[in-house]
PDB file of N, CA, C and O in Angstrom:
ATOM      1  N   UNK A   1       0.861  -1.175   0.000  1.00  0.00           N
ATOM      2  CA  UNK A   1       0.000   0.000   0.000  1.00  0.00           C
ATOM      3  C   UNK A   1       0.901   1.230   0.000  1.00  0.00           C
ATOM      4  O   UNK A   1       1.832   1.193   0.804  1.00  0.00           O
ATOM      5  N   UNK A   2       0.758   2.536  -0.923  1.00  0.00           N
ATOM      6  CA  UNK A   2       1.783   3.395  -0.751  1.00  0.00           C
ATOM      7  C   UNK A   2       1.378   4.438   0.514  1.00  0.00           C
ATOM      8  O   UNK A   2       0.312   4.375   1.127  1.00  0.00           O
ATOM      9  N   UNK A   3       2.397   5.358   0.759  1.00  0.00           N
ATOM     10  CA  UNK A   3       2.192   5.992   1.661  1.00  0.00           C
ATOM     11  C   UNK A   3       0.784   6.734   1.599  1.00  0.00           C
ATOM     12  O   UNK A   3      -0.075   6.572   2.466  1.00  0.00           O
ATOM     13  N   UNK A   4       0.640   7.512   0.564  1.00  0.00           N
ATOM     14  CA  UNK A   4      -0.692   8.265   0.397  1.00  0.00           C
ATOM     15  C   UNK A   4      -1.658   7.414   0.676  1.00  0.00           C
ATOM     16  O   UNK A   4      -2.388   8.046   1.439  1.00  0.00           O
ATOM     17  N   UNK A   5      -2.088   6.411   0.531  1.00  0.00           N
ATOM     18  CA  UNK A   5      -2.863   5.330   0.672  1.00  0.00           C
ATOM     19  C   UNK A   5      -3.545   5.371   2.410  1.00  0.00           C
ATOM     20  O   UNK A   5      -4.657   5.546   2.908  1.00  0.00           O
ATOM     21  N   UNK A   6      -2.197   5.109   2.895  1.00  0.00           N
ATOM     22  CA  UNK A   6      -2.348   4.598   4.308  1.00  0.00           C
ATOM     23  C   UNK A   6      -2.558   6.238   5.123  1.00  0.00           C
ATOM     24  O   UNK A   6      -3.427   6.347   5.988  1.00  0.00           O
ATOM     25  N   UNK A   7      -2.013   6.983   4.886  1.00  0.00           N
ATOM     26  CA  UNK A   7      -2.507   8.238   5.077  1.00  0.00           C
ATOM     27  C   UNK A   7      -4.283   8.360   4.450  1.00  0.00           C
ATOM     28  O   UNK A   7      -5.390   8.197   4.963  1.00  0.00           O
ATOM     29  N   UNK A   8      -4.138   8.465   4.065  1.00  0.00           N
ATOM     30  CA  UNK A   8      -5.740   8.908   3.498  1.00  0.00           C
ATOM     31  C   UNK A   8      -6.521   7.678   4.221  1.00  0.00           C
ATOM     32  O   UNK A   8      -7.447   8.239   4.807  1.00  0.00           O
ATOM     33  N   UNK A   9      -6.592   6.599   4.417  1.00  0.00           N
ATOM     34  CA  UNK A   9      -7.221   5.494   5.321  1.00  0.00           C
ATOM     35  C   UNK A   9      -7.127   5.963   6.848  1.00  0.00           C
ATOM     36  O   UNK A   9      -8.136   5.715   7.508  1.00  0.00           O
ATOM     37  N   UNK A  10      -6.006   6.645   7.558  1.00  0.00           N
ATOM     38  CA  UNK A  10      -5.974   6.975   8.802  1.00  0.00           C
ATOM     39  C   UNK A  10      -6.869   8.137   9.084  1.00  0.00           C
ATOM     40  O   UNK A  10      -7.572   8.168  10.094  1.00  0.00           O
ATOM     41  N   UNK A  11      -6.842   9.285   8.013  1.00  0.00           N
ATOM     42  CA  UNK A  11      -7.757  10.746   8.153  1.00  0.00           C
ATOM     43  C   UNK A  11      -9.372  10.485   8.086  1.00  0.00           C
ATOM     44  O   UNK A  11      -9.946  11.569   7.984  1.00  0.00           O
ATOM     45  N   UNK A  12     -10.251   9.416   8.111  1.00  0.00           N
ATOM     46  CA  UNK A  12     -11.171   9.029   7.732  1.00  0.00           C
ATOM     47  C   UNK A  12     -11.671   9.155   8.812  1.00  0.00           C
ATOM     48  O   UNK A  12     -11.106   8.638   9.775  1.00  0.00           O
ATOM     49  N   UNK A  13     -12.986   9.940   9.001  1.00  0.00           N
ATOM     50  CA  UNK A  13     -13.199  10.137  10.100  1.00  0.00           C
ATOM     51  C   UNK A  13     -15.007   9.206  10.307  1.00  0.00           C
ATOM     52  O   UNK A  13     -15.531   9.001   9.212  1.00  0.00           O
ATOM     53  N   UNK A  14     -15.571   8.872  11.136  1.00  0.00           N
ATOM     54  CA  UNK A  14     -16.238   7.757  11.239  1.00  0.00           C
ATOM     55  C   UNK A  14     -17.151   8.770  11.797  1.00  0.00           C
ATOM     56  O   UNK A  14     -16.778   9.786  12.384  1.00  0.00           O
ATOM     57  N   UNK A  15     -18.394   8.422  11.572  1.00  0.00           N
ATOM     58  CA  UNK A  15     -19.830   9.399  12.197  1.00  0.00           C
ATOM     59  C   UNK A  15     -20.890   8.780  12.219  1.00  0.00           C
ATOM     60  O   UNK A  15     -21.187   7.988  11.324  1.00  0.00           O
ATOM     61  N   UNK A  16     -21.985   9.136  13.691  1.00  0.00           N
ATOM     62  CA  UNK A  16     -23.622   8.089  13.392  1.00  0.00           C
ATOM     63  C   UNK A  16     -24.134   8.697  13.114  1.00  0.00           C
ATOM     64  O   UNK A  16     -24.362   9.829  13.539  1.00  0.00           O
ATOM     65  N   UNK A  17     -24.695   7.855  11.851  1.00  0.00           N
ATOM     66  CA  UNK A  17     -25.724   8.123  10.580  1.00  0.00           C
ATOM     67  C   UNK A  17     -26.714   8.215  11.913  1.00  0.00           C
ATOM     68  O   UNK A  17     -27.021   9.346  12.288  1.00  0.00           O
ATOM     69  N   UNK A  18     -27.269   6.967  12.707  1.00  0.00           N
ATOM     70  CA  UNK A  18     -28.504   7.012  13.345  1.00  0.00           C
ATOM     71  C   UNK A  18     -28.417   5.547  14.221  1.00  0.00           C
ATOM     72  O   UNK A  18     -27.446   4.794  14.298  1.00  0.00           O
ATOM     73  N   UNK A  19     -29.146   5.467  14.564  1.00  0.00           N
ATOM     74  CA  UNK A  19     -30.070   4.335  15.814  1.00  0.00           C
ATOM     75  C   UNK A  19     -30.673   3.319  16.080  1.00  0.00           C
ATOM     76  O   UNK A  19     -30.844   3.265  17.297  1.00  0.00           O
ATOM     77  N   UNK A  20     -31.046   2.560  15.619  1.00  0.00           N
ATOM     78  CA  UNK A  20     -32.407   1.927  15.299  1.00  0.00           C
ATOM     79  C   UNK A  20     -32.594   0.635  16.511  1.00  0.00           C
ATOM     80  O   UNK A  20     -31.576  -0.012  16.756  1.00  0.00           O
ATOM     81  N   UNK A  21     -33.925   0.261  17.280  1.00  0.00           N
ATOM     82  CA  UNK A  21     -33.860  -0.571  18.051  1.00  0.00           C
ATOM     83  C   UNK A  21     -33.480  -2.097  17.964  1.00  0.00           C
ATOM     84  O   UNK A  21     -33.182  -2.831  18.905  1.00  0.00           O
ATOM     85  N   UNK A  22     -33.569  -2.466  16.400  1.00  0.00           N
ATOM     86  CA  UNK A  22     -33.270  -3.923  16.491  1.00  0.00           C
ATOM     87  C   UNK A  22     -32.061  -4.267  15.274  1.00  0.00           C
ATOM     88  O   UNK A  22     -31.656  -3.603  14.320  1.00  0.00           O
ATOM     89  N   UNK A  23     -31.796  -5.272  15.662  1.00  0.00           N
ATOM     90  CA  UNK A  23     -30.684  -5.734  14.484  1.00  0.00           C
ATOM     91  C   UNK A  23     -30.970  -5.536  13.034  1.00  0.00           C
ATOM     92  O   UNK A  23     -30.270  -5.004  12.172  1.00  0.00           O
ATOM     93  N   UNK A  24     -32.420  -6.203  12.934  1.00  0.00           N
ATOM     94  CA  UNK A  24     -32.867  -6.285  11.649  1.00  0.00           C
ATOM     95  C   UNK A  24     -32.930  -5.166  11.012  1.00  0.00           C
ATOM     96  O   UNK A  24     -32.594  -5.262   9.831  1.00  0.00           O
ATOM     97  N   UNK A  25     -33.330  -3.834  11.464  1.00  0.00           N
ATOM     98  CA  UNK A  25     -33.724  -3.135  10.593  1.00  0.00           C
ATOM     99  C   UNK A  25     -32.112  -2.513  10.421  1.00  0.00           C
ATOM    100  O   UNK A  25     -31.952  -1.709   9.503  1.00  0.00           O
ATOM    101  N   UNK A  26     -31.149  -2.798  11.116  1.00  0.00           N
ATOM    102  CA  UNK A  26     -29.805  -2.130  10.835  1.00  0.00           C
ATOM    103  C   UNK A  26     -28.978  -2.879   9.696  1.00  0.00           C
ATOM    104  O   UNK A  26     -28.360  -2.344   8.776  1.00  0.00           O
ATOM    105  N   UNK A  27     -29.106  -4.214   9.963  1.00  0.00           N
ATOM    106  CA  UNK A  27     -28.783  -4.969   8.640  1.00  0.00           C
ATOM    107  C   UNK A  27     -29.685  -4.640   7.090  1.00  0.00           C
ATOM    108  O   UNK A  27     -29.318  -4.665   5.916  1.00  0.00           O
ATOM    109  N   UNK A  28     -31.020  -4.331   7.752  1.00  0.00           N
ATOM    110  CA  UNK A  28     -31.788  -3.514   6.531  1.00  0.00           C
ATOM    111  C   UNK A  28     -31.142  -2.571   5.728  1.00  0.00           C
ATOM    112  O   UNK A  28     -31.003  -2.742   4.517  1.00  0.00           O
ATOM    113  N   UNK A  29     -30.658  -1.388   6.449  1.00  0.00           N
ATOM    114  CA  UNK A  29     -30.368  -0.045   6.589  1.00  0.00           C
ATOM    115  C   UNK A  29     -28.562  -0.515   5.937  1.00  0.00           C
ATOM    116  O   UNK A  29     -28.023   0.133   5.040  1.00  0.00           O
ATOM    117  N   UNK A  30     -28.052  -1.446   6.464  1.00  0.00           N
ATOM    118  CA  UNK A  30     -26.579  -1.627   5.953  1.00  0.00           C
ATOM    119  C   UNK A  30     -26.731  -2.198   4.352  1.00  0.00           C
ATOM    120  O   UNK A  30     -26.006  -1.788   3.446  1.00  0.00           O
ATOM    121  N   UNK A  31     -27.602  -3.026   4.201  1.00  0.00           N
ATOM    122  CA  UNK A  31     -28.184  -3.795   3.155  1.00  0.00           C
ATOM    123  C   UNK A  31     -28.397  -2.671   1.909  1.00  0.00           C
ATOM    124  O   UNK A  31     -27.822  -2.798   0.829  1.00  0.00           O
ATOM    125  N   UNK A  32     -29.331  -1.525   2.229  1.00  0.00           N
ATOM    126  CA  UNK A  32     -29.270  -0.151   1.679  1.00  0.00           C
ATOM    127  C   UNK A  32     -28.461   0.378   0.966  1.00  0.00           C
ATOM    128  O   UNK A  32     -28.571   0.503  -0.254  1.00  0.00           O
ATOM    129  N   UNK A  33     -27.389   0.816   1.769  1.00  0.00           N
ATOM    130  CA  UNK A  33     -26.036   1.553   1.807  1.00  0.00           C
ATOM    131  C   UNK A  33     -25.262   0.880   0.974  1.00  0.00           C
ATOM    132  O   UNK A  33     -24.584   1.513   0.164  1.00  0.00           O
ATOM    133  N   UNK A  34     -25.213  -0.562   1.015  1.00  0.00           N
ATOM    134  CA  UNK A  34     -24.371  -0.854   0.355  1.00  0.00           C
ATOM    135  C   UNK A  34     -24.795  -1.190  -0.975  1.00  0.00           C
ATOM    136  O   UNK A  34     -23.923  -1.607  -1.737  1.00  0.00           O
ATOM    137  N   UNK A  35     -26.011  -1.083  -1.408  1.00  0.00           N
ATOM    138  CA  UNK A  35     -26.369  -0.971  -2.871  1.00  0.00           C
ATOM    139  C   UNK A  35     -26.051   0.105  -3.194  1.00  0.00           C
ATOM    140  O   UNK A  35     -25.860   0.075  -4.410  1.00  0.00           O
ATOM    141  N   UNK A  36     -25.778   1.619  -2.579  1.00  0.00           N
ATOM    142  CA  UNK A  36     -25.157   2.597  -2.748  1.00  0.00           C
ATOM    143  C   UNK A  36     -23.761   2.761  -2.991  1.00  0.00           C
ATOM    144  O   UNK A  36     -23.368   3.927  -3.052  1.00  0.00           O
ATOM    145  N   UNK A  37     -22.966   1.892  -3.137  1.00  0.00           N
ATOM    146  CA  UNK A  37     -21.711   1.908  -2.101  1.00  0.00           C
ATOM    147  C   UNK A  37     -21.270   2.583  -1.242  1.00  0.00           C
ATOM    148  O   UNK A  37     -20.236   3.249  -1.217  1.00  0.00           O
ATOM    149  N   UNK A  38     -22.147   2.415  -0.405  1.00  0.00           N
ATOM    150  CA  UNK A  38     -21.321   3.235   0.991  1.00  0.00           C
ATOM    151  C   UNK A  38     -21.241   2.132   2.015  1.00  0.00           C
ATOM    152  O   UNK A  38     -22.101   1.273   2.210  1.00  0.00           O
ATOM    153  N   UNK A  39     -20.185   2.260   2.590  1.00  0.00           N
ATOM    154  CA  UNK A  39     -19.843   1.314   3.568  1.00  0.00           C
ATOM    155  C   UNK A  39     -20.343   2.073   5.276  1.00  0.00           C
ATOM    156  O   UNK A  39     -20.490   3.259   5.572  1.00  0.00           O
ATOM    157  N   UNK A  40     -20.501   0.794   6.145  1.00  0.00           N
ATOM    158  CA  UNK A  40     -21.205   1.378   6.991  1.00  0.00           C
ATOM    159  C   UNK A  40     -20.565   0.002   8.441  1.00  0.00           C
ATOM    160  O   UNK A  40     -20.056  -1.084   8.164  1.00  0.00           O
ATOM    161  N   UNK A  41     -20.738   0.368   9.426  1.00  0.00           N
ATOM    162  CA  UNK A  41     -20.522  -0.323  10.224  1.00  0.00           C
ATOM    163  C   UNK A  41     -21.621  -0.178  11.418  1.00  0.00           C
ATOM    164  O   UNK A  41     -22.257   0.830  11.727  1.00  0.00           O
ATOM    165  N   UNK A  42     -21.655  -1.366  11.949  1.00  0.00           N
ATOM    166  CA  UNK A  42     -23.028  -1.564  12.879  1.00  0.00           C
ATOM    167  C   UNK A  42     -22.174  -1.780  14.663  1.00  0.00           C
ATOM    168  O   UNK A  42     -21.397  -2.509  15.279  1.00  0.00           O
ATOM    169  N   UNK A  43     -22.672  -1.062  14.745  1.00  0.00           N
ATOM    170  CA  UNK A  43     -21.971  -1.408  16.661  1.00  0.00           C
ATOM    171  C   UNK A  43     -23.660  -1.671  17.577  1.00  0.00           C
ATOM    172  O   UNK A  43     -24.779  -1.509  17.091  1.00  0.00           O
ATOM    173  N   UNK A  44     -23.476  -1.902  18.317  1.00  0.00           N
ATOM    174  CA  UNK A  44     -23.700  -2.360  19.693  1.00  0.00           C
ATOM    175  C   UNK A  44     -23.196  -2.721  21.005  1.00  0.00           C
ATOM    176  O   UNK A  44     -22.050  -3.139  21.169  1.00  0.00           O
ATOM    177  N   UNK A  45     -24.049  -2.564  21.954  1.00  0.00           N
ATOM    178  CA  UNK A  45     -23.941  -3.885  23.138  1.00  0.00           C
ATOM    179  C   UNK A  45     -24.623  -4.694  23.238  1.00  0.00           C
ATOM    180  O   UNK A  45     -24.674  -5.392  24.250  1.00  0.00           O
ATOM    181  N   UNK A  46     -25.218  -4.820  22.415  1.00  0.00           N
ATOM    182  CA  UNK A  46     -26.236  -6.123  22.438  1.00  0.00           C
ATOM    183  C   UNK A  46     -24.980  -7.131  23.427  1.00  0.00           C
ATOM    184  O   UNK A  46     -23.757  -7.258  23.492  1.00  0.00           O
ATOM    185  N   UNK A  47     -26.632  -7.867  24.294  1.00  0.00           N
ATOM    186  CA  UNK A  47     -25.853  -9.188  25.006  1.00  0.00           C
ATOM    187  C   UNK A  47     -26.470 -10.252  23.703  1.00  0.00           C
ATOM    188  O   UNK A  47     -27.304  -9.742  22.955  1.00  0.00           O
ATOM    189  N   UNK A  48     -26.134 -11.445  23.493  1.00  0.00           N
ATOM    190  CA  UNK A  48     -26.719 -12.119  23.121  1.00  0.00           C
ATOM    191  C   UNK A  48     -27.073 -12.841  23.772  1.00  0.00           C
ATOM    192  O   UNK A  48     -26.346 -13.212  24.693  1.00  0.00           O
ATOM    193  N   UNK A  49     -28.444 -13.415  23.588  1.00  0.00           N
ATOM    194  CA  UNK A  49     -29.041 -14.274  24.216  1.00  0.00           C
ATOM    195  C   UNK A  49     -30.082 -14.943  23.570  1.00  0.00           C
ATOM    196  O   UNK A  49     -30.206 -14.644  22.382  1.00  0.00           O
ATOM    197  N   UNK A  50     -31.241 -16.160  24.236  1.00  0.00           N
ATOM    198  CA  UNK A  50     -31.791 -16.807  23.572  1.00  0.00           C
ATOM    199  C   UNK A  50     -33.318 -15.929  23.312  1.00  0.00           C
ATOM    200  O   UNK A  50     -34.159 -16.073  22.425  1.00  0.00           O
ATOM    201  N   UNK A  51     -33.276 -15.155  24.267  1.00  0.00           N
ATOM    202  CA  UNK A  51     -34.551 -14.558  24.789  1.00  0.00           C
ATOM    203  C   UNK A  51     -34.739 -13.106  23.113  1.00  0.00           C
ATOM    204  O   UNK A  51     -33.941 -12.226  22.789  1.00  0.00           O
ATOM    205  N   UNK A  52     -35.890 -13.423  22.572  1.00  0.00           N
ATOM    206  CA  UNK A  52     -35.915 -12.504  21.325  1.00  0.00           C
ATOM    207  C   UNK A  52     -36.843 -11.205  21.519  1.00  0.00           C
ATOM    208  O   UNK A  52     -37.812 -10.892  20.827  1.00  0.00           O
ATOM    209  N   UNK A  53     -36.243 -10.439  22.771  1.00  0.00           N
ATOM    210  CA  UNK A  53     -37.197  -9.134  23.071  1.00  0.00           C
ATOM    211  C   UNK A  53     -35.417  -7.886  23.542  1.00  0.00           C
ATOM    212  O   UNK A  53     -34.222  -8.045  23.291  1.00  0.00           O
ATOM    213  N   UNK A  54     -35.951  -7.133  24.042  1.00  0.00           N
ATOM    214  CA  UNK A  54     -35.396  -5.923  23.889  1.00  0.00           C
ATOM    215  C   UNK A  54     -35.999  -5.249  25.579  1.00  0.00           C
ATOM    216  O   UNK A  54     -37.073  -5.582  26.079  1.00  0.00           O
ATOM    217  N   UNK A  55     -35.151  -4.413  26.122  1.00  0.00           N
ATOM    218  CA  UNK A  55     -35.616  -3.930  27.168  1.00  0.00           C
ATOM    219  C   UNK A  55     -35.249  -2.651  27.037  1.00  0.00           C
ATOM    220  O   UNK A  55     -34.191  -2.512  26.423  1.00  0.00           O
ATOM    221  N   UNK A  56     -35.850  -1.508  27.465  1.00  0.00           N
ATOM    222  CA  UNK A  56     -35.547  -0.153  27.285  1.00  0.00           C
ATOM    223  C   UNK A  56     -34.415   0.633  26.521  1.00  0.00           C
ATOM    224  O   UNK A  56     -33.701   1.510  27.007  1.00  0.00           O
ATOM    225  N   UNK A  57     -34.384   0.059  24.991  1.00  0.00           N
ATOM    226  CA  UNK A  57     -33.229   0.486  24.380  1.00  0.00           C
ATOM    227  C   UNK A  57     -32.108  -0.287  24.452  1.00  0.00           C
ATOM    228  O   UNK A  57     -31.304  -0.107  23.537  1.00  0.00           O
ATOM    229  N   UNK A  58     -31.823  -1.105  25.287  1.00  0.00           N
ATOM    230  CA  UNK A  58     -30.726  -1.945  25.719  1.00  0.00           C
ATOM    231  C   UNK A  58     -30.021  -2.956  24.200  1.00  0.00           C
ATOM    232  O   UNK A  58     -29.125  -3.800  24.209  1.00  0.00           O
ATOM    233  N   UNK A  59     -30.732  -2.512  23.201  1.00  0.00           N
ATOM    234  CA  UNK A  59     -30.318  -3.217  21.707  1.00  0.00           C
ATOM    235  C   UNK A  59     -30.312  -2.555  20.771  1.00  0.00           C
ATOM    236  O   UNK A  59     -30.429  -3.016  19.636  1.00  0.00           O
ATOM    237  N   UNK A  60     -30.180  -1.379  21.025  1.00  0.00           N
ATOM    238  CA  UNK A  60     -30.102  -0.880  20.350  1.00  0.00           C
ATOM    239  C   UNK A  60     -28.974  -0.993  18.964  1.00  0.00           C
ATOM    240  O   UNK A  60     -28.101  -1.855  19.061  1.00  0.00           O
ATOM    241  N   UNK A  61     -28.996  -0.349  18.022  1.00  0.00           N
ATOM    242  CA  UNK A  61     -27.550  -0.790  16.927  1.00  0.00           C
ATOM    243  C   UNK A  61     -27.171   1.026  16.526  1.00  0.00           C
ATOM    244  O   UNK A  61     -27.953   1.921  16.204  1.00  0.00           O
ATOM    245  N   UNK A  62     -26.470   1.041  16.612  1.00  0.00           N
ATOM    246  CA  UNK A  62     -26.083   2.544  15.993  1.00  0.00           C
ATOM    247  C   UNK A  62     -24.929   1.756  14.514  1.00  0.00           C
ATOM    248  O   UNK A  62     -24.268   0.736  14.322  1.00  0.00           O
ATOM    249  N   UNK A  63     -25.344   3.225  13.681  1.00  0.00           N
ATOM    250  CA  UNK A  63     -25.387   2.813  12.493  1.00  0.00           C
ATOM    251  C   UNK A  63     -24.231   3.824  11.963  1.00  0.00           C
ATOM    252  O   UNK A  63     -24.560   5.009  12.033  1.00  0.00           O
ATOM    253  N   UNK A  64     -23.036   3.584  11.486  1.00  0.00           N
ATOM    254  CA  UNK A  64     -21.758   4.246  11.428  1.00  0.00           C
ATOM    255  C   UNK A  64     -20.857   4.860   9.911  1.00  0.00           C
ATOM    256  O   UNK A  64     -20.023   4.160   9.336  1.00  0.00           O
ATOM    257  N   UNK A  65     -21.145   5.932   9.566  1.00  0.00           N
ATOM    258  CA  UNK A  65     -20.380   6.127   8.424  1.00  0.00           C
ATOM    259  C   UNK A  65     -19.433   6.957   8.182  1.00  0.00           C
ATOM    260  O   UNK A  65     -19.458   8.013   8.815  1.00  0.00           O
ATOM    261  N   UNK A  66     -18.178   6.693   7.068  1.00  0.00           N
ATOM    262  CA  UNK A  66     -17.656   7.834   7.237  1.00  0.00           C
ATOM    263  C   UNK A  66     -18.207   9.303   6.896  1.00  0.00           C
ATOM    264  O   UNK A  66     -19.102   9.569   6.093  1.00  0.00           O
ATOM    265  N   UNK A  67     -17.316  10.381   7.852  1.00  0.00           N
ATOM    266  CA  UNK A  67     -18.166  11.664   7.505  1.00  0.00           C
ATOM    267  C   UNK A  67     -18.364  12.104   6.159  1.00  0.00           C
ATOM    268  O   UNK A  67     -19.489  12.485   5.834  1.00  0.00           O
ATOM    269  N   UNK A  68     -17.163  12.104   5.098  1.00  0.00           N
ATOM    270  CA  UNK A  68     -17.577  11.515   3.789  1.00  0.00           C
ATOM    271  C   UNK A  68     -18.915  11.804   3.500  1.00  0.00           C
ATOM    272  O   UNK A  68     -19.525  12.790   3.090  1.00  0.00           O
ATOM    273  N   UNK A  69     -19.307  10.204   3.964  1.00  0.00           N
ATOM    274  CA  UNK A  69     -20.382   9.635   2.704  1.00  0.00           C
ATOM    275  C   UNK A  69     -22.073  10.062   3.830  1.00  0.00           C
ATOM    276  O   UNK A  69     -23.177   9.621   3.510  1.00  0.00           O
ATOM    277  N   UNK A  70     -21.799  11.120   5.298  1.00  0.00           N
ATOM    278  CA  UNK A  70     -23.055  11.250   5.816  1.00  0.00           C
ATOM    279  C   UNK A  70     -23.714  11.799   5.322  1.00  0.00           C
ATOM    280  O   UNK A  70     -24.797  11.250   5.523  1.00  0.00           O
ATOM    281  N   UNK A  71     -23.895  12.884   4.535  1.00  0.00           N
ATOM    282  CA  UNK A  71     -24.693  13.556   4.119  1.00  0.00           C
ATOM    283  C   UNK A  71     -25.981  12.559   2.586  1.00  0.00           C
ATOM    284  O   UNK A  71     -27.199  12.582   2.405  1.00  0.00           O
ATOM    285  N   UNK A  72     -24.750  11.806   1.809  1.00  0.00           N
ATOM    286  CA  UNK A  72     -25.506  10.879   1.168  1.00  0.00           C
ATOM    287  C   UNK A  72     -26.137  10.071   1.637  1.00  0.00           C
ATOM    288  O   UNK A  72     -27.250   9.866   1.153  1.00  0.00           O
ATOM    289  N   UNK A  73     -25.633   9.207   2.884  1.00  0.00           N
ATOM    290  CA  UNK A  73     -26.153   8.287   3.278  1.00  0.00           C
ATOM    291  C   UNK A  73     -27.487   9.111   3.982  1.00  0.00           C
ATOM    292  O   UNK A  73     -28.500   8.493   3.654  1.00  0.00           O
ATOM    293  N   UNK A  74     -27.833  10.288   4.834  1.00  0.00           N
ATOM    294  CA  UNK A  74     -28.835  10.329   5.181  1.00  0.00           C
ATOM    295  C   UNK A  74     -30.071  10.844   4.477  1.00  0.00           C
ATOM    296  O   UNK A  74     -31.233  10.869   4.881  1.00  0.00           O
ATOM    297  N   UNK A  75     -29.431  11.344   3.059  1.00  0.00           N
ATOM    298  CA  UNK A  75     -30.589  11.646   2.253  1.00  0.00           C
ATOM    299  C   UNK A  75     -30.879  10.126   1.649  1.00  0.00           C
ATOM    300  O   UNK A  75     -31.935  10.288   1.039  1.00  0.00           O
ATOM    301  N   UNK A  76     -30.539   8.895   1.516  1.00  0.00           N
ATOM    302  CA  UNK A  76     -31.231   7.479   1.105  1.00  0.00           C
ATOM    303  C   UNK A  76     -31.335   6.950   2.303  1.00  0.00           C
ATOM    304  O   UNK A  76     -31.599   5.787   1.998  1.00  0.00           O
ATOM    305  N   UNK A  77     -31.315   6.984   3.469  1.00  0.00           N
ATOM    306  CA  UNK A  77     -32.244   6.675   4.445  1.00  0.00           C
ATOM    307  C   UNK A  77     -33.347   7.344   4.850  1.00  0.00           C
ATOM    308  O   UNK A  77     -34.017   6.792   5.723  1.00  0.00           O
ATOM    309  N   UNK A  78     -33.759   8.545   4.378  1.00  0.00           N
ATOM    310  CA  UNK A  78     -34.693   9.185   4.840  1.00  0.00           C
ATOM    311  C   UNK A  78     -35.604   9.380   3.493  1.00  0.00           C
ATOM    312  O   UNK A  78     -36.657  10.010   3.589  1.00  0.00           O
ATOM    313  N   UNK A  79     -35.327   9.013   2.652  1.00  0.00           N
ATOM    314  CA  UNK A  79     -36.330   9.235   1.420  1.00  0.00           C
ATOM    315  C   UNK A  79     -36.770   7.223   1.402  1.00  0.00           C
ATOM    316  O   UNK A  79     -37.217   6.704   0.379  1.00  0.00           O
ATOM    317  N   UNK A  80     -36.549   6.501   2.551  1.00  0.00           N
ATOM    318  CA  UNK A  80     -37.046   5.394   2.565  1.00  0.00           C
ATOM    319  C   UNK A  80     -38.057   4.929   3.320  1.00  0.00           C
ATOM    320  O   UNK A  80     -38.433   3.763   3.199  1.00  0.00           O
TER     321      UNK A  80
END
């Protein structure tokens, strides 16, 4: 990889698009993006477990892009 490369990969700065309470609709929402090409990353704390409910936000997924591509990415999530 040349230097410019790895430089320009380090300056990339990472931002939340948004929120959403369950997995599914974030894999939805990533599913989206990436017919766009925009790349996106999904965080949590989800615990896993067997139990398929949610308690006060506690699963939430926040939904991650670079600052880049936020402004695109939130005009094709919100015209959805």
């Amino acid at each position: 990889m040349s230097e410019n490369a790895e430089k320009k990969d380090k300056d990339i700065k990472i931002v939340e698009l948004c929120r959403v309470p369950r997995e599914d609709e974030a894999l939805a929402i990533e599913s989206l993006l990436a017919s766009c090409n925009i790349k996106c990353i999904l965080q949590s704390d989800i615990t896993r477990s067997v139990y398929p409910f949610t308690i006060d936000g506690l699963a939430e997924v926040s939904i991650l892009v670079s600052e880049r591509d936020f402004e695109k990415s939130r005009g094709i999530i919100n015209k959805r």
